[in-house]
N, C-alpha and C positions, 0 to 999 in steps of 0.2 A: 613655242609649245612643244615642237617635237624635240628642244637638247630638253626640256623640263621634266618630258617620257622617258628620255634614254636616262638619265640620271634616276629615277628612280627607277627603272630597270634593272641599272648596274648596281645599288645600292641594295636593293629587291634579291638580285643575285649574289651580292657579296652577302647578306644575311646566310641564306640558304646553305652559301658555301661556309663559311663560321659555323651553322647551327651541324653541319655535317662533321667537321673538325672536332667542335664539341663532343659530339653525341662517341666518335672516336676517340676520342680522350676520355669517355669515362670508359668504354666498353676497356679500354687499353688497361686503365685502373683497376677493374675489374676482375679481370684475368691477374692480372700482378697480385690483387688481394688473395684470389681462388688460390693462387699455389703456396701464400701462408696466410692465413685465413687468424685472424685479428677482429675479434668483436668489434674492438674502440674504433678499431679504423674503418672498418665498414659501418660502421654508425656515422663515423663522419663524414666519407663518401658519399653514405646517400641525403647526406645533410646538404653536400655540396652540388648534385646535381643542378637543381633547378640551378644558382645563383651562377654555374657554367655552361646551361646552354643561353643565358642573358649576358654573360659577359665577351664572349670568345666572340658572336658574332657584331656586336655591337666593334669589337675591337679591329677586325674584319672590312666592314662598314668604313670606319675611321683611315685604315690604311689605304683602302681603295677610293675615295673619296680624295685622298691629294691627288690622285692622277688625272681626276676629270678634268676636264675645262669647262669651266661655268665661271660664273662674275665674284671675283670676293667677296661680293658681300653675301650672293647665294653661299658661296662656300661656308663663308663665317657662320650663318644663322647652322646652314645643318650641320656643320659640324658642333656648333654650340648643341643643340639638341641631342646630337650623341654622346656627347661630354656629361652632359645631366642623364642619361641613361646611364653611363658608364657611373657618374658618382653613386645614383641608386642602385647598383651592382655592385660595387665595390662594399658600401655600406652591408649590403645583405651577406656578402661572401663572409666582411669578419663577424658579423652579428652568428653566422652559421658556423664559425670559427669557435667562435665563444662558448655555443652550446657544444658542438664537439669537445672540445676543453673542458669544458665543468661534466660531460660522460664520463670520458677518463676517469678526473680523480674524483667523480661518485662511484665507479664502479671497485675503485678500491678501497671507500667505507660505506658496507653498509649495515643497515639500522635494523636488520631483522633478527640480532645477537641480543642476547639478554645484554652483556655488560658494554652497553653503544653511546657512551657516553661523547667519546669522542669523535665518535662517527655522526653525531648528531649535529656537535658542535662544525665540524667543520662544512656540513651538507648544508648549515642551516648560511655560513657564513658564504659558503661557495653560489648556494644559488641567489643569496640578495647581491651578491656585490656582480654577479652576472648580470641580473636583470640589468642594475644601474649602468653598467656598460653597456650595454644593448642602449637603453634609451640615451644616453652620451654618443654615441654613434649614431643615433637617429637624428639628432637634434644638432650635431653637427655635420652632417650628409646633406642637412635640411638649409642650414645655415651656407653653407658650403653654394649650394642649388642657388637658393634667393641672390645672393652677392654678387652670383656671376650675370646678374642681371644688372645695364648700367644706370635703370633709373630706380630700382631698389637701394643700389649702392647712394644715389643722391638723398631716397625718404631715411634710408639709415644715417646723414650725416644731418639730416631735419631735426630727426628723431631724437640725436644725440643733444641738439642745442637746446632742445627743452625738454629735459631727463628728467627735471625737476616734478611738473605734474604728472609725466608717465612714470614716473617711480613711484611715487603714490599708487597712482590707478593697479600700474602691474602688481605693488606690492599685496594692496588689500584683493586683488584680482586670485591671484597665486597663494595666498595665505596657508588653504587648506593642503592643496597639491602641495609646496613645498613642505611645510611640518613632517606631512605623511613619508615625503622623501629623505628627511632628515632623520626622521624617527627609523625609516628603514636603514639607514645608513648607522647607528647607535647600533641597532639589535644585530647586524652583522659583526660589529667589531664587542658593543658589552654582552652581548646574550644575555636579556632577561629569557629568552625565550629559545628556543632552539625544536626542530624537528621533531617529532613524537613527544616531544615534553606530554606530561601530563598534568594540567589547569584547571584551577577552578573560576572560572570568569562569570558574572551574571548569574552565580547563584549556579551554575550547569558546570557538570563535571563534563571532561573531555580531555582529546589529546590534538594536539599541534599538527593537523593535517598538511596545509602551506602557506607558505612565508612568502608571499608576492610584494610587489612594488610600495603598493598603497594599503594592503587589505592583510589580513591572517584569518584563515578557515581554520576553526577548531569542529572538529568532529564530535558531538556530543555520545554520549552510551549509548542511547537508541537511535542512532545514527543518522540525527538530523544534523545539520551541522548550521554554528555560527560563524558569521561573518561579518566579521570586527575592524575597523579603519586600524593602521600599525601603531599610528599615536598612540591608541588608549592604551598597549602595552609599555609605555614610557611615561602618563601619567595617571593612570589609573592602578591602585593597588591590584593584587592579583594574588591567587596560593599556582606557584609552581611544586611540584610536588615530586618531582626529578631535576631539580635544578644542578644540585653535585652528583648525587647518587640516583640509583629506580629503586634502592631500597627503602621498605616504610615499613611502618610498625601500624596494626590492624588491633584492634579492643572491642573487648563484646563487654556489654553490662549488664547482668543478671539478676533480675530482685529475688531474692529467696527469704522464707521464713526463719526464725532465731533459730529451729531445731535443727536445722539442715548441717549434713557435719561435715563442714570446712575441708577438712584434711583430705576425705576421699573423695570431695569433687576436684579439689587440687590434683589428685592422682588420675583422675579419670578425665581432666584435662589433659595433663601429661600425653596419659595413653593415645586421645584422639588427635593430638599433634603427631606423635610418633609415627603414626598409619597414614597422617594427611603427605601427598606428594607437596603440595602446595606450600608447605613449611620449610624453610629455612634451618632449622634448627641453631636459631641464634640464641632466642627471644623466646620466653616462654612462663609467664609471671600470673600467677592469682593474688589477686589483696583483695581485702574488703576494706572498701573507699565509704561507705559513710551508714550510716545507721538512721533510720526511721521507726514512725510509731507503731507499725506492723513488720515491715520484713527490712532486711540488710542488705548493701548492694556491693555485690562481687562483681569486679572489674579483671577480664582475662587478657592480656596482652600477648600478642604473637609475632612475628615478624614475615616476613615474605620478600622475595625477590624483585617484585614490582607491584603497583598499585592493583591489576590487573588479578594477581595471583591471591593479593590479601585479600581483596573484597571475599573471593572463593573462600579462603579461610574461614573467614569471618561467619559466612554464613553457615558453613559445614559445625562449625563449635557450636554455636546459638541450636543447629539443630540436633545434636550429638548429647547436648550436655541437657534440651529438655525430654528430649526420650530415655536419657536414664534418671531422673528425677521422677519421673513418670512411672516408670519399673521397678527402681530400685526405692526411692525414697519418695512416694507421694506425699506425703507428710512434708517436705521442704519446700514446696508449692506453695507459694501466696494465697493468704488466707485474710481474711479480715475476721477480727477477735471483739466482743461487744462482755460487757458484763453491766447485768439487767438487775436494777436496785427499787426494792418495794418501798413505795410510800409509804409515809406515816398515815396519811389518812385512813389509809388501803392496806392493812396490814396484812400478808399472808396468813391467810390460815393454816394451823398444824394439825397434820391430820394422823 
């Protein structure tokens, strides 16, 4: 009983003196940062704190631990337990690796530039193929942990001799999870989809808020947002609507009556593109698209720099172009036209 105190005494002690070393190793980093002072690097410094005051003294532990005298097989268990501490440290350090890494090279694209095409593409690639490494580090930290067990190692060769029913089971077990990881693995490397895309999915316009493991948060206009399994972006149809370009074309449709004189709503379209910021100046077309038994329908096409911008468009023309109908040419206003025909029976009197 009293070596089984002094042992954890001295082990108790070795921690404290690690967790002291640690805690001196970042302040040390610290200061090295303060005198050139690096965003990325201090993002990943304090990324790495926690996963170095867990590893240095564990590591600590482990050295000081061969010097005791206790029984091998005491020794073996604890040191086996600091071994699996040490694997789930390790694990965290690169997993916190990782996210430092994908800082970096986010902070040199980003997506708040009108022409971010490729800053999308690569943000949308860089944070799915992270997650999956994070969770390949987990799942092998995890694997790693169980095997250094010697009667896991015996269920695992059990395991293996009749793969045949547990392949089944795991298969239809796993079906969903796997797909969803498959399908994240697809949209990292084909992009149907990529970061602020903007999508019409379920009938609901939005934009590509994040691209997770399993799931994709689309941000709807009034700012609800949906939340979609990654599958259904690999077999469910979809409008992306930045897929190459954020450029689109915006159309308004205007029923007006036969008298309405074409030419100077053409011009007075013009003008109100002209004044709009929101206009591109690419794009900029009047036709009349079709003809009915009362009025005729002018279709005005505009262009804009992103979906975001045309919508404004859109609405500013529709209202632009009925307040000068309104002013200028009431008479161009839809009207509905009737001609009233006297019966024979009932023949109008002439008076």
């Amino acid at each position: 009983m009293k070596q089984l105190i002094e042992v954890i005494v001295a082990l108790v002690a070795a921690a404290l003196v690690g967790l002291v070393i640690a805690l001196a190793v970042i302040r040390l980093t610290r200061w090295l940062n303060a005198k050139r002072p690096n965003p990325v690097r201090s993002a990943a410094l304090r990324r790495l704190i926690g996963p170095t005051r867990a590893a240095i003294p564990l590591l600590v532990m482990a050295f000081v631990l061969h010097y005791l005298t206790i029984s091998p097989v005491a020794k073996a268990d604890t040191l086996h337990g600091i071994e699996l501490g040490l694997d789930v440290a390790m694990a965290w350090i690169i997993a916190r690796l990782a996210e430092a890494g994908e800082d970096s090279l986010l902070s040199r694209y980003q997506i708040d530039s009108v022409d971010n095409l490729k800053a999308r593409r690569l943000q949308t690639q860089i944070r799915v193929l992270r997650r999956i490494f994070v969770v390949l580090v987990i799942v092998v930290a995890l694997a790693l942990a169980l095997f250094s067990f010697p009667s896991v190692r015996l269920a695992g060769a059990g395991l293996l001799a009749s793969a045949g029913i547990i392949s089944i089971v795991a298969g239809i077990a796993s079906k969903p999870v796997a797909s969803n990881v498959v399908a994240g693995i697809q949209i990292a490397i084909s992009q149907p989809i990529r970061l602020d895309d903007v999508v019409v999915v379920e009938n609901e316009w939005g934009r590509i808020e994040e691209i997770a493991l399993t799931y994709v948060v689309v941000r709807i206009w009034d700012m609800r947002r949906l939340v979609l399994p990654i599958s259904y972006f690999i077999t469910t149809p979809f409008e992306n609507w930045t897929r190459t370009t954020s450029e689109i074309l915006g159309w308004v449709h205007v029923e007006i009556d036969y008298r309405a004189p074409i030419e100077v709503i053409r011009e007075q379209f013009l003008r109100i593109l002209a004044d709009a910021p929101t206009w591109d100046g690419k794009v900029a077309v009047c036709q009349v698209t079709n003809l009915g038994p009362s009025t005729m329908q002018l279709r005005f096409l505009m262009s804009s720099v992103d979906s975001g911008r045309s919508w404004e468009l859109q609405c500013l023309v529709r209202e632009k172009l009925v307040q000068f109908l309104q002013e200028k040419y009431p008479m161009s206003l839809p009207r509905i036209r009737a001609e009233f025909i006297s019966s024979p029976e009932s023949p109008v009197s002439e008076s």
